[in-house]
LONUMI-928529 format. One record per residue (C-alpha): residue number from 1; residue in three letters; chain; x, y, z. Coordinates in steps of 0.25 Angstrom, whole numbers, plus 5000, padded with zeros to 4 digits. Each point is the difference from the previous one (the first is absolute). Layout:
[rec NUM,ALA,A,[X,Y,Z]] ...
end
This chain:
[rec 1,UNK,A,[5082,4909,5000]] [rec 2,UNK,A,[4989,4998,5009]] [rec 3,UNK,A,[5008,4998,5011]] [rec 4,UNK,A,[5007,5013,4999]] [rec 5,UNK,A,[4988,5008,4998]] [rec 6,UNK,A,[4997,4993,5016]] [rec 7,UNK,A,[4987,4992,4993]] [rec 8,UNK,A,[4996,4989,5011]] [rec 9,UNK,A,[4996,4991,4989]] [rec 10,UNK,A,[4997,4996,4985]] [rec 11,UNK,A,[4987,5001,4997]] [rec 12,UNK,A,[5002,4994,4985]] [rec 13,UNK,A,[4987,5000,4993]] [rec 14,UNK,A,[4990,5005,5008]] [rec 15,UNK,A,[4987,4996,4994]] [rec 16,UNK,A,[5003,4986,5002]] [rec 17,UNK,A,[5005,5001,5014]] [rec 18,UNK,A,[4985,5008,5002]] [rec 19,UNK,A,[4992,4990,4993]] [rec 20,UNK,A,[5008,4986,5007]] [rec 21,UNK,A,[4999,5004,5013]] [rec 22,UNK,A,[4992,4994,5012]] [rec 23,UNK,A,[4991,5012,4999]] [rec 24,UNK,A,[4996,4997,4986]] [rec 25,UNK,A,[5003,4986,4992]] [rec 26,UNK,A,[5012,4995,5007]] [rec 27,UNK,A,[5013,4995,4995]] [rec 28,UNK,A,[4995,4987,4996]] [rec 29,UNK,A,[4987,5001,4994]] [rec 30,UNK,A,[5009,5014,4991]] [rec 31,UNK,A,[5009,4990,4997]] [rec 32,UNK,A,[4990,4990,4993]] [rec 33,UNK,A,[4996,5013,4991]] [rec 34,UNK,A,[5004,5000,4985]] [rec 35,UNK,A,[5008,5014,4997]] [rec 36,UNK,A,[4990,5005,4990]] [rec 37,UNK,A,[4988,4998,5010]] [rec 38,UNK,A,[5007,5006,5010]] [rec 39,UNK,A,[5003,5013,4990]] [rec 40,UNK,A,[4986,4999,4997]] [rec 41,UNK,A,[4996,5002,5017]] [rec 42,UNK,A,[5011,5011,5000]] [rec 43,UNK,A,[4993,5006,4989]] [rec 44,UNK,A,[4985,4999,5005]] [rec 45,UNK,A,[5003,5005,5013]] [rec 46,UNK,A,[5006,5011,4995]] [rec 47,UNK,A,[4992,5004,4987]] [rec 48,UNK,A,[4985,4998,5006]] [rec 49,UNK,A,[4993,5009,5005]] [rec 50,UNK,A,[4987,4993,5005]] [rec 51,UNK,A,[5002,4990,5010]] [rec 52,UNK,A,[4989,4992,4997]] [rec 53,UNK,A,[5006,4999,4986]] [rec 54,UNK,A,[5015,4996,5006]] [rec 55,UNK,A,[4993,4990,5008]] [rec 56,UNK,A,[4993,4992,4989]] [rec 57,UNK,A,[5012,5000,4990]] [rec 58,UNK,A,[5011,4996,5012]] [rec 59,UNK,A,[4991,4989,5001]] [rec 60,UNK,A,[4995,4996,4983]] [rec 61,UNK,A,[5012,5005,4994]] [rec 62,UNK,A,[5011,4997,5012]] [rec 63,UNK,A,[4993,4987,5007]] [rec 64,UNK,A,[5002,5005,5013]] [rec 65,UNK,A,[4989,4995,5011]] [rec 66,UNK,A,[4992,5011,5007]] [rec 67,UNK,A,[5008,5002,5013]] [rec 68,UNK,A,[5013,5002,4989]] [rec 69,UNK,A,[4993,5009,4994]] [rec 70,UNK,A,[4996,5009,5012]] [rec 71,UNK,A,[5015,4999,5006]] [rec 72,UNK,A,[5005,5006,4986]] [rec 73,UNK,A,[4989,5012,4999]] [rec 74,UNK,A,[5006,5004,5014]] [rec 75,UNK,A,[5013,5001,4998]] [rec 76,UNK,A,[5009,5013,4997]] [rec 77,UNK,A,[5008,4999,4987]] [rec 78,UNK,A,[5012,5011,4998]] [rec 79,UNK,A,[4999,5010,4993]] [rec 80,UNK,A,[5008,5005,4987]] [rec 81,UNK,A,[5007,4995,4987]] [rec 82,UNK,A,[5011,4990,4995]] [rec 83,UNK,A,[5010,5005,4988]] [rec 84,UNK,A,[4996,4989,4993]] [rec 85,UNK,A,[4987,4994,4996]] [rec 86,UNK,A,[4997,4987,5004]] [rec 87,UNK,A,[5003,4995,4984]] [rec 88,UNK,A,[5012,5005,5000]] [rec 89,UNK,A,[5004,4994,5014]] [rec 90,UNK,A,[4995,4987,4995]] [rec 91,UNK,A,[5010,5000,4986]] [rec 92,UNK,A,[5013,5006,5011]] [rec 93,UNK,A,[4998,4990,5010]] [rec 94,UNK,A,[5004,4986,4994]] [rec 95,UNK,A,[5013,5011,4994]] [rec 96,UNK,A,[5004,5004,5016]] [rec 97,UNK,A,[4998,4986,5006]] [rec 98,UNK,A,[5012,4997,4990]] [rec 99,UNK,A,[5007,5011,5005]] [rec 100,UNK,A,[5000,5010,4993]] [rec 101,UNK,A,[5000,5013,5004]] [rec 102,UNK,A,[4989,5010,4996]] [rec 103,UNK,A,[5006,5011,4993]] [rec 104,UNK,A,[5013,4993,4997]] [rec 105,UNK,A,[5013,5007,4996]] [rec 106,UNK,A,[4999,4993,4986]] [rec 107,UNK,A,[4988,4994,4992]] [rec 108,UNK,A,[5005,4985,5004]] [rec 109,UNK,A,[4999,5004,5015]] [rec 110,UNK,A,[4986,5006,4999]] [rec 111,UNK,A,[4988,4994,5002]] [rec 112,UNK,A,[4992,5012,4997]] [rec 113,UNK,A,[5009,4995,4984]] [rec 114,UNK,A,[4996,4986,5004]] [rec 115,UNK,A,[4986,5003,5001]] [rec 116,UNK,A,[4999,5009,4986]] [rec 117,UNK,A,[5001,5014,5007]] [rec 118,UNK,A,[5007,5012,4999]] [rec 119,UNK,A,[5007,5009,5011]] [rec 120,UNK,A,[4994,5012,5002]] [rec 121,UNK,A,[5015,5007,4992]] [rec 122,UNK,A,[4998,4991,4989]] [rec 123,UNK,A,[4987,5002,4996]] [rec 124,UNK,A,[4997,5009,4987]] [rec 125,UNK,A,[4995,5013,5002]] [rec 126,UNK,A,[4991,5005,4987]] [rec 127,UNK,A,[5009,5011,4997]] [rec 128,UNK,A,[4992,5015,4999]] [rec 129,UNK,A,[5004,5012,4994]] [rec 130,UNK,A,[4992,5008,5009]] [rec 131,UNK,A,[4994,4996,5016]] [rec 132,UNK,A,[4985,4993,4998]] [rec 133,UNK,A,[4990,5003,5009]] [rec 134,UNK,A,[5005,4994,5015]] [rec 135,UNK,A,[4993,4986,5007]] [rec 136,UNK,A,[4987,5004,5007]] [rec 137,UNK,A,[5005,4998,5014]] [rec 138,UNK,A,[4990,5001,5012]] [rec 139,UNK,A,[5009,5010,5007]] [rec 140,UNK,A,[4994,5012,4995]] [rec 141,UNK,A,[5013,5010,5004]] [rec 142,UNK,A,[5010,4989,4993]] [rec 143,UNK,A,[4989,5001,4985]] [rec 144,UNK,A,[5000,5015,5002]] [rec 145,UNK,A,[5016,5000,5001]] [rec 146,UNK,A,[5001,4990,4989]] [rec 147,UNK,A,[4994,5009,4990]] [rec 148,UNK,A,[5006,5013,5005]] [rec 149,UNK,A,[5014,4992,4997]] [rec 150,UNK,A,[4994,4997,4984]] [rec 151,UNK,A,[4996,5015,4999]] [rec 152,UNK,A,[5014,5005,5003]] [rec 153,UNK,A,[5008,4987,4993]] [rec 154,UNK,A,[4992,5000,4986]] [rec 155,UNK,A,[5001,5016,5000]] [rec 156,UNK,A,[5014,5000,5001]] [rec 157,UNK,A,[5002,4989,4991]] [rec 158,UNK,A,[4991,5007,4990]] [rec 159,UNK,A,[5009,5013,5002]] [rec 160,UNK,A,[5014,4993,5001]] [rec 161,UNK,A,[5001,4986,4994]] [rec 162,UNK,A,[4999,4987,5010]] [rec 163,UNK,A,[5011,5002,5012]] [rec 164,UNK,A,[5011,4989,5000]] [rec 165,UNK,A,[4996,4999,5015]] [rec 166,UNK,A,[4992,5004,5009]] [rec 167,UNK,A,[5004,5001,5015]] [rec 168,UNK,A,[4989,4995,5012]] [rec 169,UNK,A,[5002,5004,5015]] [rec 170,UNK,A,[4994,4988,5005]] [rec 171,UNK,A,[4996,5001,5017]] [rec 172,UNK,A,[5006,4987,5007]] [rec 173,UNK,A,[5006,4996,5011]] [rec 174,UNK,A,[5013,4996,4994]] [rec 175,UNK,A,[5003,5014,5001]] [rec 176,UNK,A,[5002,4998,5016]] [rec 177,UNK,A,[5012,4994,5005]] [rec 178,UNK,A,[5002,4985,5003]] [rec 179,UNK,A,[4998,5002,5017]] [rec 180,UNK,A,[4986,5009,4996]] [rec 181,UNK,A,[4996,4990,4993]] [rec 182,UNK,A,[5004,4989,5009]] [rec 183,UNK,A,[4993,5008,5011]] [rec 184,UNK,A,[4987,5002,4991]] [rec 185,UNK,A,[4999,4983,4998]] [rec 186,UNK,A,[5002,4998,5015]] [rec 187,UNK,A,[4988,5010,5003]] [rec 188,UNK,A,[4991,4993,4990]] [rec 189,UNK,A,[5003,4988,5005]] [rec 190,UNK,A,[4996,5004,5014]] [rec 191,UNK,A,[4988,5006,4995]] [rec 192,UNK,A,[4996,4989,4992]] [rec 193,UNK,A,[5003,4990,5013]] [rec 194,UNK,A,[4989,5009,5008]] [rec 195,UNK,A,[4991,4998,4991]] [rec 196,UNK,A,[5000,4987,4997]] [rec 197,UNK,A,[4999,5000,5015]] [rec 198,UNK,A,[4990,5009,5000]] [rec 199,UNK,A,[4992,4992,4990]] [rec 200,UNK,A,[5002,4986,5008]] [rec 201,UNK,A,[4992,5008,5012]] [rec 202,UNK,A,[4990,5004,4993]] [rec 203,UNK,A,[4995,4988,4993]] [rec 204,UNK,A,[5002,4994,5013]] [rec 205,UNK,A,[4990,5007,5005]] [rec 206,UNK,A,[4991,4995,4988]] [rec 207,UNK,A,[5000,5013,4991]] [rec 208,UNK,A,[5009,4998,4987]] [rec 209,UNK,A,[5011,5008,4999]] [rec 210,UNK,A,[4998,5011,4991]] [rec 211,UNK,A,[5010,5013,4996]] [rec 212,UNK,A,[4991,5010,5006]] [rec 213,UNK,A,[4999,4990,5014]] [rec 214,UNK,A,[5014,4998,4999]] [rec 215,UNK,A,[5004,5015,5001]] [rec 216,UNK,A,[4989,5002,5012]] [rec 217,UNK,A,[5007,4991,5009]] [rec 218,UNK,A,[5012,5004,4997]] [rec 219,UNK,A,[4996,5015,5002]] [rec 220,UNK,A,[4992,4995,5014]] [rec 221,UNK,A,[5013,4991,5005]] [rec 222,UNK,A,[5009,5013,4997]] [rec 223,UNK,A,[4990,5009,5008]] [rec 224,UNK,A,[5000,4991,5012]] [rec 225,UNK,A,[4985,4997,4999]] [rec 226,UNK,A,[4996,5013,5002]] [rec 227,UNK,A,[4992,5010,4992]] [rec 228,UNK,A,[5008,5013,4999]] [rec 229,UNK,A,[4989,5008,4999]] [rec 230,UNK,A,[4993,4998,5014]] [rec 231,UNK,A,[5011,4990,5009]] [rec 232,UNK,A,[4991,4987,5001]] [rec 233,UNK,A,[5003,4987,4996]] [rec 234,UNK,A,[4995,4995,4987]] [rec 235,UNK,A,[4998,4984,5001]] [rec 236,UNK,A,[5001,4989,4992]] [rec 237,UNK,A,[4986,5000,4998]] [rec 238,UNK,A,[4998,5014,4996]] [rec 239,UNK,A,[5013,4999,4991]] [rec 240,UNK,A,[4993,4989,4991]] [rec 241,UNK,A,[4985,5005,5002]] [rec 242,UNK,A,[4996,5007,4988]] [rec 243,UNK,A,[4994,5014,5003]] [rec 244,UNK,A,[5008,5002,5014]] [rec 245,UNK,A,[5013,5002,4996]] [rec 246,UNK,A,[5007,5010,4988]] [rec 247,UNK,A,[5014,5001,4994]] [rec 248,UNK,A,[5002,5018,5000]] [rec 249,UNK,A,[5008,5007,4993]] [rec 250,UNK,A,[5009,5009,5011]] [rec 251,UNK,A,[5001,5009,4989]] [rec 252,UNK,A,[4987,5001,4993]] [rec 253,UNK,A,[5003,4993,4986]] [rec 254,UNK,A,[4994,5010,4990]] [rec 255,UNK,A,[5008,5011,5006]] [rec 256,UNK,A,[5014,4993,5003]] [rec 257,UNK,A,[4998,4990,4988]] [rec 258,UNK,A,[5008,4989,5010]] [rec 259,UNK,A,[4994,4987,4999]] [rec 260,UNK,A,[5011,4994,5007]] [rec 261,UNK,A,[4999,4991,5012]] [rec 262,UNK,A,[5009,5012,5008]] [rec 263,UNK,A,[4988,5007,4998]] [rec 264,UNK,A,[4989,4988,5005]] [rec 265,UNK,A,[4995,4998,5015]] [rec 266,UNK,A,[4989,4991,5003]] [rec 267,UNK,A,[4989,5007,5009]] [rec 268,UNK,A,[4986,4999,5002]] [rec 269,UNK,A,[4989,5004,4990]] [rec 270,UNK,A,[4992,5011,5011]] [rec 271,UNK,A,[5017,5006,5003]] [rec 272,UNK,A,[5001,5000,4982]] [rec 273,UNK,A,[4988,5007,4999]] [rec 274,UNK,A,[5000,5010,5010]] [rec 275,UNK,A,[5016,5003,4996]] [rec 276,UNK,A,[4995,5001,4984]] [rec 277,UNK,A,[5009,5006,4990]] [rec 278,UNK,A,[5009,5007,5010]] [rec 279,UNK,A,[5015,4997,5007]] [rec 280,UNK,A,[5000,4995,5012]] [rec 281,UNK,A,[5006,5014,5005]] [rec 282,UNK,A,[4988,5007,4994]] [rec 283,UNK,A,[4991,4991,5005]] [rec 284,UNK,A,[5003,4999,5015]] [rec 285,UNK,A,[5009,5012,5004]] [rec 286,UNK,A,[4990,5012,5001]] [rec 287,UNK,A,[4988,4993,5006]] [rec 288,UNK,A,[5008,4990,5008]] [rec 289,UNK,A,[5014,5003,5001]] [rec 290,UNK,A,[5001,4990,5012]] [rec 291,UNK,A,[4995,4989,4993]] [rec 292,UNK,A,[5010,5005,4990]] [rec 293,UNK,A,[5013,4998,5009]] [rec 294,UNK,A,[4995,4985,5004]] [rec 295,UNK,A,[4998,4997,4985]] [rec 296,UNK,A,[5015,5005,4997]] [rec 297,UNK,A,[5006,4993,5012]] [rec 298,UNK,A,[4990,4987,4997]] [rec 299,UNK,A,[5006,5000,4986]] [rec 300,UNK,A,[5014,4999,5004]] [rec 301,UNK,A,[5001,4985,4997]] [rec 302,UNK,A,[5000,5004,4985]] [rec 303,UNK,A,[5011,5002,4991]] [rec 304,UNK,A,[5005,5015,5000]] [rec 305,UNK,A,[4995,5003,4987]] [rec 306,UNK,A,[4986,4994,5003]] [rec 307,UNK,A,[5000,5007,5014]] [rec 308,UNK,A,[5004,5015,4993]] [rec 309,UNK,A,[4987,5000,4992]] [rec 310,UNK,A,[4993,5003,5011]] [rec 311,UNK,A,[5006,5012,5004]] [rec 312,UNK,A,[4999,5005,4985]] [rec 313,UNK,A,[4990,5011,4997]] [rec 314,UNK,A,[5001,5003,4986]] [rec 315,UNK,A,[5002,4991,4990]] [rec 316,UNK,A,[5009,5003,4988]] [rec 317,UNK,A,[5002,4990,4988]] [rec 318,UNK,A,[5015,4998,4997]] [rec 319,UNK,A,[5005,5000,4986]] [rec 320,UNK,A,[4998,4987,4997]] [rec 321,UNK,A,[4992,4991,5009]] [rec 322,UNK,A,[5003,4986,5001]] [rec 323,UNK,A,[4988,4995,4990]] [rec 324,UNK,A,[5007,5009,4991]] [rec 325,UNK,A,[5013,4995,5001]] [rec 326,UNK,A,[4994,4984,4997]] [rec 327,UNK,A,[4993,5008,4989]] [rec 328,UNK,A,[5014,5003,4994]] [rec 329,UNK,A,[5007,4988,5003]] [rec 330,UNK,A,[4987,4993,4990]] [rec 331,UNK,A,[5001,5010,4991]] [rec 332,UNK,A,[5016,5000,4997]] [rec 333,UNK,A,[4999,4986,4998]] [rec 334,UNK,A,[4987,4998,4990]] [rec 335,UNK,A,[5006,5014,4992]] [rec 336,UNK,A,[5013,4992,4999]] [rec 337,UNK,A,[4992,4987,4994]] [rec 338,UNK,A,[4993,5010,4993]] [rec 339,UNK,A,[5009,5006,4993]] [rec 340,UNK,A,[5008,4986,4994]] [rec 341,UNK,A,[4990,5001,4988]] [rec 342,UNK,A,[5009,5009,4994]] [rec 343,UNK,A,[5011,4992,4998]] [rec 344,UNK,A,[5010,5010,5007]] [rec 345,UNK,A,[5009,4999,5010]] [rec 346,UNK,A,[4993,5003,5014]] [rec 347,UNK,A,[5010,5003,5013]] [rec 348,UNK,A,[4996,4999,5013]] [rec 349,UNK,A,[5009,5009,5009]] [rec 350,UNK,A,[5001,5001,5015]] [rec 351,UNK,A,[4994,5012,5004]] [rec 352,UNK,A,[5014,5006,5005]] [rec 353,UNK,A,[5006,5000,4989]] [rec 354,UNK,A,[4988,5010,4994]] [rec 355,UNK,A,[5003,5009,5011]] [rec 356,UNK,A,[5014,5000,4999]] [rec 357,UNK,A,[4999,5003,4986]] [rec 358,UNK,A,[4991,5011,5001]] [rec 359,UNK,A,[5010,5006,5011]] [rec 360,UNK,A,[5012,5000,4992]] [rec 361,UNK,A,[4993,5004,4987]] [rec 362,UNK,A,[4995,5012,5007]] [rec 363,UNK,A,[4986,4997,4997]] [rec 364,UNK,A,[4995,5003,5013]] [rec 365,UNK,A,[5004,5015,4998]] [rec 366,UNK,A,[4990,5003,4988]] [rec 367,UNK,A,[4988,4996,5009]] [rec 368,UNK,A,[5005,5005,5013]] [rec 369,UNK,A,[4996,5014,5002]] [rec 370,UNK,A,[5010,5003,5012]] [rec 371,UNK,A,[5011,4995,4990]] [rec 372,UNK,A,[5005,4990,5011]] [rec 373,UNK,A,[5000,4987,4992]] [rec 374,UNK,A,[4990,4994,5008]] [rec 375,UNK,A,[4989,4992,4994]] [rec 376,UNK,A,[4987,5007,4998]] [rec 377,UNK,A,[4989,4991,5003]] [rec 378,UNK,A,[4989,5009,4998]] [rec 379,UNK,A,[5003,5000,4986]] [rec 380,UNK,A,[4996,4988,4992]] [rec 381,UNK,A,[5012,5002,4988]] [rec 382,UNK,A,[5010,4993,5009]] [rec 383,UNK,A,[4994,4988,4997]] [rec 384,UNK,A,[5003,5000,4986]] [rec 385,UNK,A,[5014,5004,4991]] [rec 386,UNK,A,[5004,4999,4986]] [rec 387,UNK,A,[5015,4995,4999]] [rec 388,UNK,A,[5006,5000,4985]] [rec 389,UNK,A,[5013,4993,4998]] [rec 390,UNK,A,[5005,5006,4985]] [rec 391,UNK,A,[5005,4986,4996]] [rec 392,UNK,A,[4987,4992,5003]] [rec 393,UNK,A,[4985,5005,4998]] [rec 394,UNK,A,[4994,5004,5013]] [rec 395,UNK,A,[4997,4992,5010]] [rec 396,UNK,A,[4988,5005,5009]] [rec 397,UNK,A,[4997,4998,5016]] [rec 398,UNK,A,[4987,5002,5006]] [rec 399,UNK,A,[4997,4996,5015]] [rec 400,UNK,A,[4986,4996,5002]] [rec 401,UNK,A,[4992,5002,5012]] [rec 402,UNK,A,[4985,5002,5005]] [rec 403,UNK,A,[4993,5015,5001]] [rec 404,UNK,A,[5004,5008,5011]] [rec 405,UNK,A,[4986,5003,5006]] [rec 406,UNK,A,[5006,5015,5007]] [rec 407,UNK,A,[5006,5004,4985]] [rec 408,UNK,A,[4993,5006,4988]] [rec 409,UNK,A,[5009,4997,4990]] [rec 410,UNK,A,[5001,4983,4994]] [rec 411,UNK,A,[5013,4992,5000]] [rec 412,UNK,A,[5009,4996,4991]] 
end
């Protein structure tokens, strides 16, 4: 599988390579290290905040020497989560040395059975009669759709009964076809191979890697070294000194809402503020429209739809911005979880099939003034239908995404 997705290498568990390198304890010396101390040194490193306080408990608590101590404050461990928590890895991993694999078609062949778990399928869901209030997530559009989504179940349960089903459109890539997606992992491949590069460069030049250096040497690599704004060179110096360099939004963020790296360049701070919250075209084309045309044909080097920002003017939101569509993605899945609690059947249908139904049904007609059966995105009932079936009780669809910002009237 890594091979195919053209990774160069297995990194494996990447808080002990960090921690057993030449740069930090060595091979040898990690080796020596019972598991639970080196858990503990994990844990320290990433939990304390006061470096005077890591310091003394690497040495009482972890029996490292001084020089130890200081080569494990300076390392840089990943970021991010596991799926399971270090108890639970501890109980499946004796289970999966056996052999056995972790889900397991069967409870003989599981070690998540082995170990006195549950799959997620076959775990008991307390059974409502209406939808409690939703999880507390920290995504504040996702809460806000959550309970938009109890609003309109528990009304309609209150006024017709609990449905036999309700019917989710879930946003996913399974709806492209197998070469789209086949072409979507070759390009995150490629992108995650320039920035592991990227990174490699940058702590060689003895900074640590982090996201935001990682997309400004990337955005200075794909402008050639140059800043768009005045010609000259940005160097290495300048690209890493803080206070001398900016990432800019081509479009200005607030307007355009694109906080994509097709809208980032790298330029110096003085040619960011004298720019401000403008497009480039703004900026440059009246009071210096040759400086103009050498910008454009210095920005040739970027892709076409980086380089046609800065002919752009005006700066119209689309439908649904790319935060957005993340945003419905999240919500279709955490309002499909949501919604087990009932104890109905939930359907998850491609998106398609929606729009093929809605076409042969005629649907698209009561909402579209022209009477052309298009879909009328300006009005917000398209995203919710009643279908009753006269042998079953009914069975309820709602689609579930964020706010539109252009639009007065809520989603369903």
């Amino acid at each position: 599988n890594f091979e195919r997705a053209s990774r160069d290498k297995l990194k494996g568990n990447l808080t002990d390579a960090i921690l057993s390198s030449t740069k930090c304890l060595g091979k040898k010396r990690w080796q020596q290290i019972p598991d639970r101390t080196k858990n503990a040194i994990a844990t320290i490193l990433v939990e304390e905040d006061q470096e005077a306080d890591a310091r003394r408990r690497l040495t009482t608590e972890c029996k490292l020497n001084g020089e130890e101590a200081e080569k494990a404050l300076k390392v840089h461990l990943p970021e991010g989560y596991l799926h399971f928590s270090l108890l639970a890895i501890e109980k499946l991993l004796p289970h999966l040395e056996k052999g056995l694999m972790l889900m397991g078609n069967d409870e003989s062949d599981s070690a998540l059975h082995a170990a006195g778990y549950l799959r997620p399928d076959q775990r008991e869901i307390n059974q409502q009669e209406m939808l409690p209030a939703p999880p507390d997530l920290p995504n504040p559009i996702v809460r806000q759709a959550l309970h938009e989504v109890r609003k309109v179940v528990n009304n309609v349960i209150r006024k017709y009964g609990k449905p036999a089903s309700i019917h989710v459109e879930l946003a996913r890539e399974a709806k492209k076809s197998f070469d789209e997606r086949k072409e979507i992992r070759f390009e995150n491949a490629k992108r995650r191979k320039e920035r592991e590069k990227a990174a490699e460069q940058i702590e060689a030049r003895g900074f640590v890697p982090r996201r935001s250096s990682i997309n400004a040497y990337l955005l200075w690599e794909e402008q050639q070294k140059t800043c768009p704004y005045c010609g000259k060179k940005i160097s290495q110096s300048q690209l890493f000194n803080d206070g001398e360099t900016d990432v800019d939004h081509i479009l200005p963020r607030w307007r355009s809402l694109d906080d994509s790296m097709a809208n980032k360049v790298v330029c110096h701070r003085a040619c960011n503020e004298k720019k401000g919250d403008r497009t480039p075209r703004e900026f440059l084309q009246v009071s210096q429209p040759e400086k103009y045309e050498q910008m454009l044909s210095a920005m040739m080097v970027l892709p076409y739809n980086k380089r046609k920002k800065f002919l752009q003017e005006e700066t119209v939101l689309k439908d649904f911005i790319e935060r957005q569509l993340r945003d419905t993605a999240y919500i279709s899945r955490c309002v499909s979880q949501y919604l087990r609690c009932l104890g109905v059947e939930i359907v998850c249908p491609r998106g398609q099939m929606t729009s093929e139904l809605r076409h042969r049904w005629g649907l698209n007609n009561i909402l579209d003034p022209l009477q052309q059966g298009r879909k009328n995105r300006f009005d917000h009932r398209h995203r919710l239908f009643l279908a009753v079936a006269p042998w079953a009780a009914p069975s309820y669809r709602c689609e579930a995404a964020p706010r539109n910002s252009s639009s007065t009237s809520g989603s369903g």
